[in-house]
DRENBATOR-633164 format. One record per residue (C-alpha): x, y, z. Coordinates in steps of 0.1 Angstrom, whole numbers, padded with zeros to 4 digits, always signed. Example, Ala and Ser with C-alpha at 12.3 -4.5 7.8 and 13.67 -1.06 7.14 Angstrom:
<recs>
+0123-0045+0078+0137-0011+0071
</recs>
This chain:
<recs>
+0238-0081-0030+0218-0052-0042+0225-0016-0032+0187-0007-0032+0153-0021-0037+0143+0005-0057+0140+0000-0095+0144+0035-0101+0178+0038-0082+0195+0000-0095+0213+0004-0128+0201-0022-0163+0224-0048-0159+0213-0051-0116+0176-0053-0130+0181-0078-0155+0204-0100-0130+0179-0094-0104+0148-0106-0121+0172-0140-0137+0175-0146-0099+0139-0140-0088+0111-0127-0114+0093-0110-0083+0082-0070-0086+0063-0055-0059+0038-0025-0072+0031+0002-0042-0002+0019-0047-0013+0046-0031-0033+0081-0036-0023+0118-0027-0050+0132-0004-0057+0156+0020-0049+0136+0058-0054+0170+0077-0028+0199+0095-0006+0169+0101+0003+0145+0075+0013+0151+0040-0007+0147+0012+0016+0117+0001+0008+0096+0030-0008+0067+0013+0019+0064-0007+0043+0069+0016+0031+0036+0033+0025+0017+0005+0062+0023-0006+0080+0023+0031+0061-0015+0031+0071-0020-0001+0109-0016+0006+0108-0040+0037+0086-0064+0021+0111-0065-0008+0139-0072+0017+0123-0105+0029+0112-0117-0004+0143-0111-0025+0118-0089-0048+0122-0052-0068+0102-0020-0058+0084-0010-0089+0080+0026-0092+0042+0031-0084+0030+0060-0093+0015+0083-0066-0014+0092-0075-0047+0066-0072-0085+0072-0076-0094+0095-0046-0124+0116-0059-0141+0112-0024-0110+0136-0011-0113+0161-0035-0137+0190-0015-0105+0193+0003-0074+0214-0013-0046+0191-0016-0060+0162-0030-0053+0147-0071-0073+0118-0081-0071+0101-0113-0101+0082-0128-0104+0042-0124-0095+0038-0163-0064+0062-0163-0054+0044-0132-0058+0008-0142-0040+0019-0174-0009+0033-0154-0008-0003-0133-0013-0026-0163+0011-0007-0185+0033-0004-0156+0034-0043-0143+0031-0053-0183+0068-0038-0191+0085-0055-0162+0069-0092-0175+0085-0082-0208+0115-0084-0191+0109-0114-0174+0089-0111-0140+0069-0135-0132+0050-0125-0096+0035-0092-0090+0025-0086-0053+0005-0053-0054+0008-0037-0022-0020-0009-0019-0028+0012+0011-0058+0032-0005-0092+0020-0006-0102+0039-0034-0076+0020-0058-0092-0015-0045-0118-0020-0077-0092-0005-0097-0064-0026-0089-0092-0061-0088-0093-0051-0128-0057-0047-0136-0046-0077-0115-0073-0097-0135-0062-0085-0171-0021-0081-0160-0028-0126-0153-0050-0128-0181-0033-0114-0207+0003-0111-0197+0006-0144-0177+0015-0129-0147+0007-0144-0113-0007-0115-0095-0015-0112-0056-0032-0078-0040-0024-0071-0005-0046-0041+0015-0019-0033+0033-0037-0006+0057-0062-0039+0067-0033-0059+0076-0017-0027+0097-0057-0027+0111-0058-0063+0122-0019-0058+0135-0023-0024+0157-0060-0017+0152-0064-0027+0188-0038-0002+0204-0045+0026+0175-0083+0033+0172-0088+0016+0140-0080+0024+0107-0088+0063+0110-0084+0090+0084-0054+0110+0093-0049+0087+0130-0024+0069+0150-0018+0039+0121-0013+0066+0094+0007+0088+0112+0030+0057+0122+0037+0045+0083+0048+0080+0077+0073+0084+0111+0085+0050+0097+0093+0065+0064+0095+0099+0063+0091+0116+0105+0100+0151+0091+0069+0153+0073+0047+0142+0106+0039+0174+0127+0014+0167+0152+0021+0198+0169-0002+0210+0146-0025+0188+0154-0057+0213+0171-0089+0195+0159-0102+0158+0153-0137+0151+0140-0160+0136+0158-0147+0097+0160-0183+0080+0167-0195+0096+0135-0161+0089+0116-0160+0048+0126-0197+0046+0122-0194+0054+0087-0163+0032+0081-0178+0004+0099-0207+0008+0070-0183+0008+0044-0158-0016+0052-0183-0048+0049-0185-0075+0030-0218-0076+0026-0232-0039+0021-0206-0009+0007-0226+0024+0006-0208+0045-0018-0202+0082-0003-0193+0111-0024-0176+0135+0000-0148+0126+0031-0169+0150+0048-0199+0125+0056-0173+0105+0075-0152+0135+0088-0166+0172+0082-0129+0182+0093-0117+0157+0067-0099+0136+0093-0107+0120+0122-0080+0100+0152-0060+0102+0176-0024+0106+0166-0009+0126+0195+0013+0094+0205+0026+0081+0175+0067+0078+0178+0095+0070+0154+0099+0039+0172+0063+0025+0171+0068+0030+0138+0095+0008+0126+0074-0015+0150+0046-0014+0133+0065-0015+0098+0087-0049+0106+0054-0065+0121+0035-0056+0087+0065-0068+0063+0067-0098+0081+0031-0108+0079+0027-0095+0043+0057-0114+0033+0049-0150+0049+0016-0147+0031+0024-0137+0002+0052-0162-0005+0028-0192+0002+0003-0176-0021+0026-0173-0047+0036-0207-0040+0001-0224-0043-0004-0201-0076+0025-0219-0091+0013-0251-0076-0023-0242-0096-0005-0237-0127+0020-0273-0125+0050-0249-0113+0075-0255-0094+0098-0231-0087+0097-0219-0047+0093-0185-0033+0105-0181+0006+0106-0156+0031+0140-0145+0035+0156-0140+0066+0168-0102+0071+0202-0100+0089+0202-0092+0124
</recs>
């Protein structure tokens, strides 16, 4: 059994063993951005890689080292922020995911919590199956946290309940929401995500501001540790029973056979 998830902490021979026995690598992507007086700047990341870990657990998969920086420009009127363009970022992901298939992985799952990597990430995916035969599957990971605790969080805000939760599930000493004396305005900020999250229409806004002149907007104040790792098994979960019959209909697609399950994690 493996120590660790995390490529960068298992040894050559573990990684080559690992990806004989199951040719899966999940790829956390993330940005670092401002998320106001009480999150870090790494929060996106933080998700994407606390997700990651668990998701890894039930699939039998490695933790690639994603990279913590994403394409964040919208963020960057606020101190704090580092945003990479779309081509150096695709680069980073394709060069990334393209040394691991040398070495035999087969599956990517992407596993993103920052919107402003999703047209990013749709390019690399498409040229990581294209040209290195990869069968790729993206996962929003913040939309399936939405759909899972939307209801008792406030939605998906900037800096809210759902964000602060990923991070208490990873990292709680970084969460201070005793610092936490100002929210904007959260008509404005879910009017303007409401625009932008639909299929049909996607305004494209230069500046956090226009959603939240504070640069964040929620309602953190009751976040806990233990809603956390709530919230965390309850995403892995779902993320892991769909990915695993994607994979398996992608192998299907392509006359496979080989069978990728959800893995039970001891009690």
């Amino acid at each position: 059994m493996l120590p660790t998830r995390y490529f960068i902490d298992l040894t050559q021979p573990e990684i080559a063993a690992q990806l004989k026995k199951n040719p899966l690598v999940i790829l956390p992507a993330g940005s670092v951005e401002q998320h106001g007086p009480h999150l870090p700047t790494g929060t996106d990341i933080y998700a994407s890689n606390v997700i990651g870990n668990a998701v890894a657990e039930r699939m039998d998969g490695l933790v690639l080292p994603g990279g913590p920086l994403g394409v964040t420009p919208m963020h960057m009127p606020f101190e704090g922020t580092i945003t990479l363009s779309p081509e150096t970022y695709q680069r980073v992901v394709v060069e990334t995911c393209e040394s691991t298939a040398r070495h035999g992985a087969r599956d990517l799952l992407i596993l993103n919590w920052h919107e402003g990597n999703i047209p990013s990430l749709a390019l690399a995916s498409e040229k990581l199956h294209r040209e290195h035969h990869m069968n790729v599957v993206v996962v929003q990971a913040c939309y399936v946290a939405a759909e899972l605790y939307g209801h008792d969080c406030g939605g998906l805000t900037h800096g809210g309940e759902i964000e602060a939760l990923a991070v208490l599930a990873y990292r709680p000493d970084l969460v201070h929401l005793d610092r936490i004396d100002y929210s904007s305005d959260h008509s404005q900020g879910r009017k303007w995500d409401k625009l932008r999250r639909t299929h049909a229409f996607q305004p494209v806004l230069r500046d956090i501001k226009t959603i939240a002149p504070t640069g964040w907007y929620g309602a953190p104040e009751h976040a806990t540790v233990d809603k956390g790792l709530k919230m965390l098994s309850d995403i892995a979960d779902a993320i892991a029973k769909e990915a695993a019959d994607l994979f398996n209909m992608l192998a299907e697609a392509q006359g496979g056979t080989a069978e990728i399950k959800q893995l039970k994690l001891a009690s």
